[in-house]
Backbone as numpy.savetxt, mean C-alpha at the origin, in Angstrom:
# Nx Ny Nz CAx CAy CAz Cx Cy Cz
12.91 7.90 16.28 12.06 9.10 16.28 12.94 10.33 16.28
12.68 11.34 15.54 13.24 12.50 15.05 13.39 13.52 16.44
14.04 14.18 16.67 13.83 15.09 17.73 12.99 16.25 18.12
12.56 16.45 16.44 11.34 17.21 16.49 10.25 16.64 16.98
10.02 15.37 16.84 8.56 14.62 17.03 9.23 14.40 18.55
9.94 14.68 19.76 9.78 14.09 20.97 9.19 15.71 21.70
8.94 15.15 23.17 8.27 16.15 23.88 9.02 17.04 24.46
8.95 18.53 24.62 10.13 19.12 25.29 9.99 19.56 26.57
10.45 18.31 27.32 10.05 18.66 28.63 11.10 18.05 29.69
11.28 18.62 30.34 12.49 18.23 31.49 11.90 17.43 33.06
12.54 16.40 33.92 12.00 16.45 35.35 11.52 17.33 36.21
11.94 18.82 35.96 11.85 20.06 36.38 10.70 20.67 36.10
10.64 20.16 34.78 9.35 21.31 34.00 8.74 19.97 33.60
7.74 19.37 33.90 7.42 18.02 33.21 5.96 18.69 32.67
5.41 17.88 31.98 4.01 19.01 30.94 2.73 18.73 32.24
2.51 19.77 31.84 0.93 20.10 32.42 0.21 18.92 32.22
-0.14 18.42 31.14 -1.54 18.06 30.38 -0.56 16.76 29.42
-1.25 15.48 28.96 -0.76 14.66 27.80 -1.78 15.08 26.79
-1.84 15.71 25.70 -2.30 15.98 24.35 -1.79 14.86 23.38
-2.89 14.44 23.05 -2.05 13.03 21.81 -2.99 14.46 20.36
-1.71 14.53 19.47 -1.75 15.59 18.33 -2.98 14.67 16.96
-3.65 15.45 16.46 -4.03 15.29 15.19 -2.80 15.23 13.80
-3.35 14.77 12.84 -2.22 15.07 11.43 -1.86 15.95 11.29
-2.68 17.20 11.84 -2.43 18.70 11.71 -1.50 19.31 13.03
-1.69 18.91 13.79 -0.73 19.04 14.68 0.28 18.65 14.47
0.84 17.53 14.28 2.45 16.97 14.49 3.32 17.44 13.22
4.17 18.46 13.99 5.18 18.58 13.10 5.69 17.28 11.94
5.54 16.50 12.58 5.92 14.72 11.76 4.95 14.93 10.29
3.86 15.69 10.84 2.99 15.22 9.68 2.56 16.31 8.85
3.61 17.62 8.99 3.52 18.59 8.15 4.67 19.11 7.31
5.31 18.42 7.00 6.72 18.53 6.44 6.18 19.53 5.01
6.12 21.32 5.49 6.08 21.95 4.44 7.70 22.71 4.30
8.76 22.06 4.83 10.03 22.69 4.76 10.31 22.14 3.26
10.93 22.57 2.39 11.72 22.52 1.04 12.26 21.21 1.09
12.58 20.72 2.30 14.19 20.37 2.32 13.64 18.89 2.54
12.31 18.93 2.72 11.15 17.43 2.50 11.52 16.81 1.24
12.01 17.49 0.10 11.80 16.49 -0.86 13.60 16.19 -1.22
14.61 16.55 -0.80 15.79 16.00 -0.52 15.67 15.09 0.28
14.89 15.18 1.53 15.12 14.11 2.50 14.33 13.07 1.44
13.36 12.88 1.06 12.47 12.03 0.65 13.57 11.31 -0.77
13.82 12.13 -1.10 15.07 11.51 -2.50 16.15 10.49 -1.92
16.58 10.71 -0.84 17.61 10.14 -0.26 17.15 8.89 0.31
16.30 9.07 0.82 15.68 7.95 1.55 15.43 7.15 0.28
14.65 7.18 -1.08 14.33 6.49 -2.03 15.41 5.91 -2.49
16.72 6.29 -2.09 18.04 5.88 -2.98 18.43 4.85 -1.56
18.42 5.06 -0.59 18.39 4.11 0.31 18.03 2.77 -0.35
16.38 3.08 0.27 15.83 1.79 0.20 15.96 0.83 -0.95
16.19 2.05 -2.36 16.59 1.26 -3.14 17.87 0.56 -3.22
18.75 0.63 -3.01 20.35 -0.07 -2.69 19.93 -1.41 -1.85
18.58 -1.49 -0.94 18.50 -2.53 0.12 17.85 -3.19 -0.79
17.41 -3.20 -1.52 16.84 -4.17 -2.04 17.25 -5.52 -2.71
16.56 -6.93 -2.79 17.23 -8.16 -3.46 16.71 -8.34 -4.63
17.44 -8.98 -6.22 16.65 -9.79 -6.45 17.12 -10.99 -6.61
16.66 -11.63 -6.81 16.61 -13.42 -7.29 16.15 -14.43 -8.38
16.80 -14.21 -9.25 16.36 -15.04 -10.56 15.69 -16.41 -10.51
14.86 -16.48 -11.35 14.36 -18.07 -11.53 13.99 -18.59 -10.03
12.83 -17.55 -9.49 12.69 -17.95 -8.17 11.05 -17.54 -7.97
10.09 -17.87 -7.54 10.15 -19.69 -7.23 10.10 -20.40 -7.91
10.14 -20.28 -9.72 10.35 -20.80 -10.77 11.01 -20.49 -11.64
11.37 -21.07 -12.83 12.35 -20.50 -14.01 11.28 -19.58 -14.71
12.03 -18.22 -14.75 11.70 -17.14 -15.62 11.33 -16.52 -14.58
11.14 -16.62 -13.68 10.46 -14.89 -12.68 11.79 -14.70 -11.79
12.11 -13.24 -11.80 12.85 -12.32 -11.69 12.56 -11.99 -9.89
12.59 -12.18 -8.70 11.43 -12.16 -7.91 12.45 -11.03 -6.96
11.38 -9.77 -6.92 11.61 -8.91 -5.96 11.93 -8.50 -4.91
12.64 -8.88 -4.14 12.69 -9.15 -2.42 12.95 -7.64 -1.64
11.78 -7.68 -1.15 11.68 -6.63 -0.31 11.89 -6.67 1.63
11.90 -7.84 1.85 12.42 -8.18 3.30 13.88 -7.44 3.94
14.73 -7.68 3.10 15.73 -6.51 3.71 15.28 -5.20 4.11
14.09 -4.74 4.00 13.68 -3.60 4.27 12.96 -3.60 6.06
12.65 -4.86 6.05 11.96 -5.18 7.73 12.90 -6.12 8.52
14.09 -6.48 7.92 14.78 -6.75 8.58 16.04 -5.98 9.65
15.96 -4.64 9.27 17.13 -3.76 9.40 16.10 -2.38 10.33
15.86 -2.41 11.41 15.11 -1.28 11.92 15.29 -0.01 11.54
16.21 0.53 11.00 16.60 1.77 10.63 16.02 1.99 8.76
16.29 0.78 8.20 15.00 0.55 6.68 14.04 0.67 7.02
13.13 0.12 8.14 11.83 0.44 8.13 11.46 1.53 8.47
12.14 2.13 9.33 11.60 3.41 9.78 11.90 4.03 8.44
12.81 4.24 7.61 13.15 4.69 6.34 11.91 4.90 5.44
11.50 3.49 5.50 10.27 2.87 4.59 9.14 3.96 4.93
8.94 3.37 6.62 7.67 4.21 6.80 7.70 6.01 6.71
8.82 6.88 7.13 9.24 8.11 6.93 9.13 8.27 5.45
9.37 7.79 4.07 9.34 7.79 3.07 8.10 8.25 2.31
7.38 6.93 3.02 5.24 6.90 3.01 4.78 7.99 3.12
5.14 8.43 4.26 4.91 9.34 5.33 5.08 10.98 4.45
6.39 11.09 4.17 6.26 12.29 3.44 5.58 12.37 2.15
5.69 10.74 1.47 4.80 11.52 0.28 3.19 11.83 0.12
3.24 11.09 1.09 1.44 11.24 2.16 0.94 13.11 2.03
2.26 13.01 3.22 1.59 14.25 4.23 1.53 15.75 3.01
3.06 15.29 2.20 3.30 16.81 0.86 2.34 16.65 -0.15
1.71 15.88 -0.09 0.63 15.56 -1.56 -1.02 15.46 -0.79
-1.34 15.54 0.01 -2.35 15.33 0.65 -2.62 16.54 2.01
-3.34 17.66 1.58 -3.27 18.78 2.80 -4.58 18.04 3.84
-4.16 18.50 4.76 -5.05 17.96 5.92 -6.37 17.39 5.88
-7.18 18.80 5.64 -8.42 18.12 5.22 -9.11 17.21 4.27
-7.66 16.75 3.47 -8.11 15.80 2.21 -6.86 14.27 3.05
-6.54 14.59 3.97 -5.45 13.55 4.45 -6.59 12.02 4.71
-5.74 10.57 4.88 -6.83 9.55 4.88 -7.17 9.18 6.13
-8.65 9.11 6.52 -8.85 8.55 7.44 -8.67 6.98 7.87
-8.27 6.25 6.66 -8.03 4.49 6.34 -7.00 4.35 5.67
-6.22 3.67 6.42 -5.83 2.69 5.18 -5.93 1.63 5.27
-5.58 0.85 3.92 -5.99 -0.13 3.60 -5.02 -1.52 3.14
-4.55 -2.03 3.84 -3.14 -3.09 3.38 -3.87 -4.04 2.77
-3.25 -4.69 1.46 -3.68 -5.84 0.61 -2.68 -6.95 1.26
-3.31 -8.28 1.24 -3.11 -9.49 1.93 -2.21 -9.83 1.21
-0.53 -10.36 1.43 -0.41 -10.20 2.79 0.57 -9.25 3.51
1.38 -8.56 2.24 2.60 -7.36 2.57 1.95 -6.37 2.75
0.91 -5.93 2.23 0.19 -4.46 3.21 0.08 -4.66 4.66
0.25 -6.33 4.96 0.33 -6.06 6.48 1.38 -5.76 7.32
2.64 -5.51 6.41 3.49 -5.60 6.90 4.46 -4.14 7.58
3.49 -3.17 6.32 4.03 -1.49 6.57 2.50 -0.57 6.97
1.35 -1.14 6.45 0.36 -0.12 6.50 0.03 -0.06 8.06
-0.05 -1.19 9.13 -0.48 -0.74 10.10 0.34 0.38 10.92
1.63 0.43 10.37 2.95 1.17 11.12 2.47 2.64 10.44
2.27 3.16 8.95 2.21 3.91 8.34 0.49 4.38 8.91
-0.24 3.76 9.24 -1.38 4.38 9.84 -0.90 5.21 11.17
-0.59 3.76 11.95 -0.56 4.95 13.07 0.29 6.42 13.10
1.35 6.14 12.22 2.32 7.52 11.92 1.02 8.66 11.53
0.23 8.44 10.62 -0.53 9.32 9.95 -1.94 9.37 10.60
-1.99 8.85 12.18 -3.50 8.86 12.99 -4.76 8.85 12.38
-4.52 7.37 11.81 -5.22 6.78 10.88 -5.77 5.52 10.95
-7.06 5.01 11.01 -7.48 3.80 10.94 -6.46 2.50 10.01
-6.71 1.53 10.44 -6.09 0.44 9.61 -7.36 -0.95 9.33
-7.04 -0.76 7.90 -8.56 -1.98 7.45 -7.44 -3.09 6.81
-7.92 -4.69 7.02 -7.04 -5.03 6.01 -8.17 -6.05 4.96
-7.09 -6.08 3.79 -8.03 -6.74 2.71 -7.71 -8.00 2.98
-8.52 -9.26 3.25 -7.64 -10.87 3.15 -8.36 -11.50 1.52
-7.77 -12.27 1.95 -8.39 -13.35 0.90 -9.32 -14.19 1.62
-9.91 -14.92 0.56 -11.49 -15.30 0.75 -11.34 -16.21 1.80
-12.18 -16.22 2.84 -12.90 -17.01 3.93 -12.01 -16.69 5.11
-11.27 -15.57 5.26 -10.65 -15.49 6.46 -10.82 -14.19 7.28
-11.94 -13.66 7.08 -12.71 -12.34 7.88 -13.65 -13.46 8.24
-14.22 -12.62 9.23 -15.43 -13.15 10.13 -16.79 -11.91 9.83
-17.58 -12.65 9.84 -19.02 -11.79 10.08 -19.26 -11.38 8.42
-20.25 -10.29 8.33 -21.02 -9.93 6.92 -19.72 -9.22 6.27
-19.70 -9.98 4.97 -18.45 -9.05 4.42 -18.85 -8.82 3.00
-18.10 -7.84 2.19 -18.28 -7.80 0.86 -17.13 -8.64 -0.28
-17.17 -9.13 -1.32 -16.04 -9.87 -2.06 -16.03 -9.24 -3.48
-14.70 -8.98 -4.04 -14.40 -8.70 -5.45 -13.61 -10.02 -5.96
-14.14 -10.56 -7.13 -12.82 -11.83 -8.01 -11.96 -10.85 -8.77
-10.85 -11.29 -8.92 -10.12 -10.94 -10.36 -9.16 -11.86 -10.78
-8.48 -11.68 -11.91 -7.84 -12.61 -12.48 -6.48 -12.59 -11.79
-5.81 -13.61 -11.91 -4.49 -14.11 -11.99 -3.73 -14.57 -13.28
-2.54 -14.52 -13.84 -1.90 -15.36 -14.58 -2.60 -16.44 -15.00
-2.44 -17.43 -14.00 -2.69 -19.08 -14.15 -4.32 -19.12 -13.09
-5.44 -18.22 -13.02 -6.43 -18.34 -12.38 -7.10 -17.39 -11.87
-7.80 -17.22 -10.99 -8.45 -16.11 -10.49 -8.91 -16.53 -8.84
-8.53 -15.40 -7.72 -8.74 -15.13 -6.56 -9.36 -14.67 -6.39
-10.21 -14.27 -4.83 -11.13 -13.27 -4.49 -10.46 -12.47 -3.43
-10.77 -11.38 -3.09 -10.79 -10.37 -2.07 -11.91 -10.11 -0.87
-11.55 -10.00 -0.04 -13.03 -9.88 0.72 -12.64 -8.75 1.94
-13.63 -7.78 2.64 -13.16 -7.02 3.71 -14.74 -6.79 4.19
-14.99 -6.99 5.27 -15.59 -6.85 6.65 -16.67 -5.17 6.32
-18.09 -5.77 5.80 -19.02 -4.70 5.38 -19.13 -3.36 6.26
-18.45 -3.47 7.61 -18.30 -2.62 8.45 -17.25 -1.21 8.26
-16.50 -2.08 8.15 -14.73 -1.56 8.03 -14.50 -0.59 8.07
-15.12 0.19 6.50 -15.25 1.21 6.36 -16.41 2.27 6.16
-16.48 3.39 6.97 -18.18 4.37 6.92 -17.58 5.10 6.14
-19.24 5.74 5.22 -19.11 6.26 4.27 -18.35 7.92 4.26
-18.46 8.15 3.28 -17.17 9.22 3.60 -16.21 9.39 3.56
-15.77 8.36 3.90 -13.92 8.04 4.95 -13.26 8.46 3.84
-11.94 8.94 3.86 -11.39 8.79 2.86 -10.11 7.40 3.12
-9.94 6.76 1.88 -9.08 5.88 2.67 -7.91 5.94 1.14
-6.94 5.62 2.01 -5.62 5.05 0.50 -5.47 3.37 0.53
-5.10 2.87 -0.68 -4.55 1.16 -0.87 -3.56 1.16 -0.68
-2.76 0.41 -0.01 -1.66 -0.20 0.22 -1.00 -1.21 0.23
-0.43 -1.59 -0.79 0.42 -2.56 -0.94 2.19 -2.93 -1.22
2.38 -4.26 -1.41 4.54 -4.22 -1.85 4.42 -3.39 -3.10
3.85 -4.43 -3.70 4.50 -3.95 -5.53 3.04 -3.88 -6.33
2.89 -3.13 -7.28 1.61 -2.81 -8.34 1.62 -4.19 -9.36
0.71 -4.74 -9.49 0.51 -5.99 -10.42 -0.61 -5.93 -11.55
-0.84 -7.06 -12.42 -1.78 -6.89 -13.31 -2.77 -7.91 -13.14
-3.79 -7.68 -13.86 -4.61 -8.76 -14.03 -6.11 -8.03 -14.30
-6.93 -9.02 -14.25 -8.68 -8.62 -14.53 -9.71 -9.11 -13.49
-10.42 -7.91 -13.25 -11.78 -8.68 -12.14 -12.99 -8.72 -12.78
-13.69 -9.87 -12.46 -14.66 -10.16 -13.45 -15.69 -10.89 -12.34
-16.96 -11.07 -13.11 -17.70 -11.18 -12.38 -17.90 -12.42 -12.35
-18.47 -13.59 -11.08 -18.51 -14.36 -10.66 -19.40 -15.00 -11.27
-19.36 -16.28 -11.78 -20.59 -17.39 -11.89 -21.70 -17.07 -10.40
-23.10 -17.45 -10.85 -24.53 -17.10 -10.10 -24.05 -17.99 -9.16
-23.34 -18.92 -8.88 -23.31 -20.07 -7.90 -22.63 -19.91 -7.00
-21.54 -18.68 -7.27 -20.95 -18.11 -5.81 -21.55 -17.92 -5.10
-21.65 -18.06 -3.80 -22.66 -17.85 -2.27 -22.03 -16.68 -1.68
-21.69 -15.64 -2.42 -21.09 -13.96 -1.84 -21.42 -13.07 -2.94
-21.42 -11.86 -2.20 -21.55 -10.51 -2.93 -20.48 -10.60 -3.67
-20.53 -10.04 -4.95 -19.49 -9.73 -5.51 -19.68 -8.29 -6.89
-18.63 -7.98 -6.71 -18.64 -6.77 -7.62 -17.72 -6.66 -9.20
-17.29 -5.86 -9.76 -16.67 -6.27 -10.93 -16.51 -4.93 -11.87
-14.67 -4.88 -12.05 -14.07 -3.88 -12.53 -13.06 -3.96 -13.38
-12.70 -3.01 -13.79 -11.03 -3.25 -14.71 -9.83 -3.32 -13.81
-9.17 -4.26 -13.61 -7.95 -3.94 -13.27 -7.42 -5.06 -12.51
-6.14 -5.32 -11.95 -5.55 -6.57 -10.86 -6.67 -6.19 -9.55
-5.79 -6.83 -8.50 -5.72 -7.47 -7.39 -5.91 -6.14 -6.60
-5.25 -4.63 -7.11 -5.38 -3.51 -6.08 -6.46 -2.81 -6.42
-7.16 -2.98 -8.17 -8.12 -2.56 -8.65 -9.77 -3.38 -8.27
-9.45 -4.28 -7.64 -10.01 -5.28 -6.79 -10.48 -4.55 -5.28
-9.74 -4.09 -4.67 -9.26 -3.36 -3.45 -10.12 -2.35 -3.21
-9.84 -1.50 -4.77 -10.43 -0.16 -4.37 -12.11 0.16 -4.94
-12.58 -1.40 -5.63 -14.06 -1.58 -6.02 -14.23 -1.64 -4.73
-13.94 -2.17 -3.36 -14.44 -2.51 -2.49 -14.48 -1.60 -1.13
-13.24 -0.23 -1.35 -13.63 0.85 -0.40 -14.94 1.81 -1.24
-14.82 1.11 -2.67 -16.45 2.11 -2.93 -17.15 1.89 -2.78
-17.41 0.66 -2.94 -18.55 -0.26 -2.64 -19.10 -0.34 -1.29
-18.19 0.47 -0.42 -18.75 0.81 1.29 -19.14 2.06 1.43
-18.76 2.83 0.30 -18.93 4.17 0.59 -17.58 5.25 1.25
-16.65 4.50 0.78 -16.03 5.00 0.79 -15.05 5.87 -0.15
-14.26 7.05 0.50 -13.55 8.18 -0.75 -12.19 7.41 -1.38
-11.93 7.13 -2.66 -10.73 6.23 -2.47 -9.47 7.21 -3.16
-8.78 7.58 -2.39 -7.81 8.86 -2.74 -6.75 7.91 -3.93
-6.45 6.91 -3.72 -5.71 6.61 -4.72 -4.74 5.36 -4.13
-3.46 4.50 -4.70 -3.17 3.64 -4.49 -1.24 4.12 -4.06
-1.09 3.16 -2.64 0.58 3.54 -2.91 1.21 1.94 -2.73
2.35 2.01 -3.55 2.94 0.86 -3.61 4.36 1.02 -3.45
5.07 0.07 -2.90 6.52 0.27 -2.56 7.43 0.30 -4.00
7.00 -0.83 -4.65 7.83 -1.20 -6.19 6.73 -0.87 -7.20
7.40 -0.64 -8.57 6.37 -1.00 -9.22 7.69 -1.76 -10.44
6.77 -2.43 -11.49 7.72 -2.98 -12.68 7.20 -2.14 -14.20
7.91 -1.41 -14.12 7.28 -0.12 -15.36 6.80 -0.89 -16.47
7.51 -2.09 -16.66 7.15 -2.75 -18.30 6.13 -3.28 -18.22
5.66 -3.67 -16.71 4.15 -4.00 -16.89 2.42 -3.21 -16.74
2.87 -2.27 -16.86 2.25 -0.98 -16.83 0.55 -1.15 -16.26
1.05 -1.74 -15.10 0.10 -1.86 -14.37 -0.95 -0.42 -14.11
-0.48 0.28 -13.62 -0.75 2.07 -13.93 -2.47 2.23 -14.18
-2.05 1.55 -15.91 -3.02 2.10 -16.73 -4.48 1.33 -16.44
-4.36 0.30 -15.19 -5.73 -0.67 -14.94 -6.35 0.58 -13.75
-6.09 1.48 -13.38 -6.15 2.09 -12.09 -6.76 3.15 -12.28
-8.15 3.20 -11.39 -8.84 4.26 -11.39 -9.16 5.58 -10.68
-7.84 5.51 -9.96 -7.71 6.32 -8.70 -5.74 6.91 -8.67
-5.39 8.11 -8.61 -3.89 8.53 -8.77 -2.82 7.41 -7.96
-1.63 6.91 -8.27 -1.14 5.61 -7.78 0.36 6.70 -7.89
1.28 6.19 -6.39 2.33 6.43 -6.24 3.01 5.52 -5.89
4.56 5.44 -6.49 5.03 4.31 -5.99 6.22 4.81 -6.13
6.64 4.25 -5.04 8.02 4.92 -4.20 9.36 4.56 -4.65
9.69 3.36 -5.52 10.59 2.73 -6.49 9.78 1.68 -7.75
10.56 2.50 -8.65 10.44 1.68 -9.82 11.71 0.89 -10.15
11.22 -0.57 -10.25 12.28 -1.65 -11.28 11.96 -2.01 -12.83
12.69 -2.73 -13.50 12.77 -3.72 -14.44 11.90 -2.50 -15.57
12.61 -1.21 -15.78 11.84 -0.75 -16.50 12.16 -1.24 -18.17
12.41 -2.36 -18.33 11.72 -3.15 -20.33 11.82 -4.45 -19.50
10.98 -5.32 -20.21 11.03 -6.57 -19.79 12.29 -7.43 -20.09
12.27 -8.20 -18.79 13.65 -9.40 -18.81 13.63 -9.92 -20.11
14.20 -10.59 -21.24 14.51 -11.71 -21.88 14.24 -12.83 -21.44
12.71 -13.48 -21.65 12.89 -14.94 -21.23 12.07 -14.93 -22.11
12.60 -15.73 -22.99 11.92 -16.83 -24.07 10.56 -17.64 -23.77
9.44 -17.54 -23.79 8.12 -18.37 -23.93 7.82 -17.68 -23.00
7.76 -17.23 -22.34 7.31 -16.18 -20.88 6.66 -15.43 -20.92
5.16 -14.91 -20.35 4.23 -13.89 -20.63 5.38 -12.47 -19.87
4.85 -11.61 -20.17 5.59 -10.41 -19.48 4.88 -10.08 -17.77
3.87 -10.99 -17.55 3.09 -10.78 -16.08 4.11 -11.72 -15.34
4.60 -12.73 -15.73 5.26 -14.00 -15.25 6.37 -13.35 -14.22
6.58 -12.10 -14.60 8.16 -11.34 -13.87 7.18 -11.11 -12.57
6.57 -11.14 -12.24 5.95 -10.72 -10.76 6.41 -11.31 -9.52
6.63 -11.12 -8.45 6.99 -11.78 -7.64 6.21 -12.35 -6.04
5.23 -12.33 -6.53 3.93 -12.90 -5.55 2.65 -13.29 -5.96
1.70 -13.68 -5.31 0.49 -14.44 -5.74 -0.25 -13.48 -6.37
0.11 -12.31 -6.88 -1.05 -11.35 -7.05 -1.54 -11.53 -8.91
């Protein structure tokens, strides 16, 4: 924690009162100094240097992303989340700041609940099918080799809210609508697995400010499935690898 964000108070002088700050309050969460988007550059050149990849992993032809050096090293994550954090707080003035976010199953769980509380912010998460409890809503979309569902808790989110998506890396694919024999709600849009995500903060009534992702893979121009402004904090593999018989989605490096 920065020295600006601690309390200034001595044994001598200890505070009157504990005030826990709004977004608008904490210096943390108003970074209108200049010198925000140097820090924010640096940090991006960081995290990018930490990063792995790994060829032909978990099969021949995918290129696979490894983003764990980033939660392994406490001083990366805080990196990670400070990173979020500023491009949050400089692109988003208060009254448009999110009341949700929203981590996709299962690496949004891994930064969004940290990046909420930084930004005194609810945390919703998206799972996959049958592992919320109680009345929920579900989106399908495609995969490569099949198609998954999404599901999040009809509660989650009240209308209004504004919330952001959160996930590792931006992916592709199609959501489509379900055979009559599914026994769930389901809805149906253009786009992957995050375009999946954000049918389903509308579908509550909720404001969906847009999508942030840690990686993205430029050649797969995931981008253009997305109906809401998408930031992403490093870009890789901008033309596709060389692999012979290989769709260009195949470079992905998770179930999405």
């Amino acid at each position: 924690m920065s020295a600006s964000s601690q309390l200034h108070s001595t044994s001598s002088h200890p505070p009157t009162d504990i005030h826990h700050p709004d977004a608008t309050e904490n210096p943390r969460l108003t970074p209108s100094d200049p010198s925000c988007s140097s820090e924010l550059a640096s940090l991006k050149i960081r995290l990018h240097k930490s990063l792995r990849q790994f060829p032909d992993f978990p099969s021949a032809g995918i290129l696979f992303e490894d983003i764990l050096p980033l939660f392994k090293d406490p001083t990366l994550h805080e990196a990670l989340i400070r990173a979020l954090e500023l491009h949050i707080t400089t692109n988003y003035t208060p009254p448009q700041r999110p009341d949700i976010i929203v981590g996709l199953e299962a690496r949004g769980f891994l930064f969004g609940p940290t990046l909420a509380l930084r930004l005194r912010a609810g945390f919703v998460p998206i799972r996959k099918e049958g592992r919320l409890p109680g009345p929920i809503e579900t989106a399908k979309y495609e995969k490569e080799y099949g198609e998954d569902y999404f599901q999040i808790q009809s509660d989650a989110i009240k209308q209004g809210q504004r919330v952001l998506v959160m996930d590792d890396i931006i992916a592709t694919g199609t959501v489509a609508v379900s055979p009559p024999w599914v026994p769930t709600k389901l809805i149906s849009t253009a786009g992957g697995s995050a375009a999946a995500a954000g049918s389903l903060v509308k579908k509550l009534g909720g404001i969906l400010l847009g999508y942030v992702f840690i990686l993205e893979l430029d050649f797969l121009k995931g981008r253009e499935k997305l109906d809401a402004p998408l930031y992403t904090l490093l870009s890789l593999q901008e033309t596709q690898p060389a692999i012979p018989g290989r769709r260009p989605d195949a470079c992905l490096d998770h179930n999405q």
